[in-house]
C-alpha positions, 0 to 999 in steps of 0.5 A, spaced: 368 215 196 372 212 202 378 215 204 384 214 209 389 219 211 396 216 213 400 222 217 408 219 217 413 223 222 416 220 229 414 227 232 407 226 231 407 219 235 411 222 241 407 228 242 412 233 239 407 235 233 400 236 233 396 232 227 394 238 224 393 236 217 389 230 218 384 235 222 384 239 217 384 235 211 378 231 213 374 236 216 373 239 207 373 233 205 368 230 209 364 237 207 364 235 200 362 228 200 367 223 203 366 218 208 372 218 212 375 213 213 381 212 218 386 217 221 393 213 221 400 216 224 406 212 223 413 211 224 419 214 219 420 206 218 420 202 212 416 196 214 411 201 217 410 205 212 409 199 207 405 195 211 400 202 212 400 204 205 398 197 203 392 196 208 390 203 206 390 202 197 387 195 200 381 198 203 379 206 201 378 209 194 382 215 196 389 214 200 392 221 202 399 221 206 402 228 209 409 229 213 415 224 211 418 228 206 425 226 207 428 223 201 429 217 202 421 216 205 419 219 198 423 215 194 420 208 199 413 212 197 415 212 190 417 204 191 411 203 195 406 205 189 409 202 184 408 195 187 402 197 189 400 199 181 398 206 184 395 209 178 395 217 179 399 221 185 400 228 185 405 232 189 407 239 189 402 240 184 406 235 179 402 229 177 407 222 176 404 216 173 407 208 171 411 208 166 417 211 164 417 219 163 410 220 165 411 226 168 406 232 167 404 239 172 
């Protein structure tokens, strides 16, 4: 099964953070059986994040996305997956799925 990791955050770009969670991520899930694909940090920006988000569901069976958690990016994530039909997503241990009040942990 393919899978991408797209960090979001300016710190990561410029050198203020190391990607931590992309090595450590990709490290067990390669141990598991998935064949990671790429590894993508990218700008808080709008336009990025949608242009990455989209290549991404395009391409891989499993997209998984760290950092960004500014409001307004979670809610352009929401919007992001939407449009795309994104069927399942899971944070902080609480599934969301399409569709009005389908939400459960």
């Amino acid at each position: 099964m393919k899978l991408d990791i797209i960090s979001i955050g300016d710190e990561l770009l410029i050198g203020q953070t190391l990607n931590t969670n992309a090595y450590w991520m990709s490290s067990r899930l390669n141990n598991i059986g998935f064949e990671i694909r790429q590894h993508l940090s990218i700008s808080d920006t709008e336009e990025t994040i949608t242009t990455a988000v989209k290549e991404a569901l395009a391409h891989a069976d499993v997209v998984l996305i760290t950092g960004g958690l500014i409001f307004a990016i979670v809610e352009l994530l929401i919007v992001v997956f939407f449009v795309c039909r994104v069927c399942r997503v899971i944070s902080g241990g609480t599934e969301f799925s399409p569709g009005p009040n389908k939400v459960s942990s």
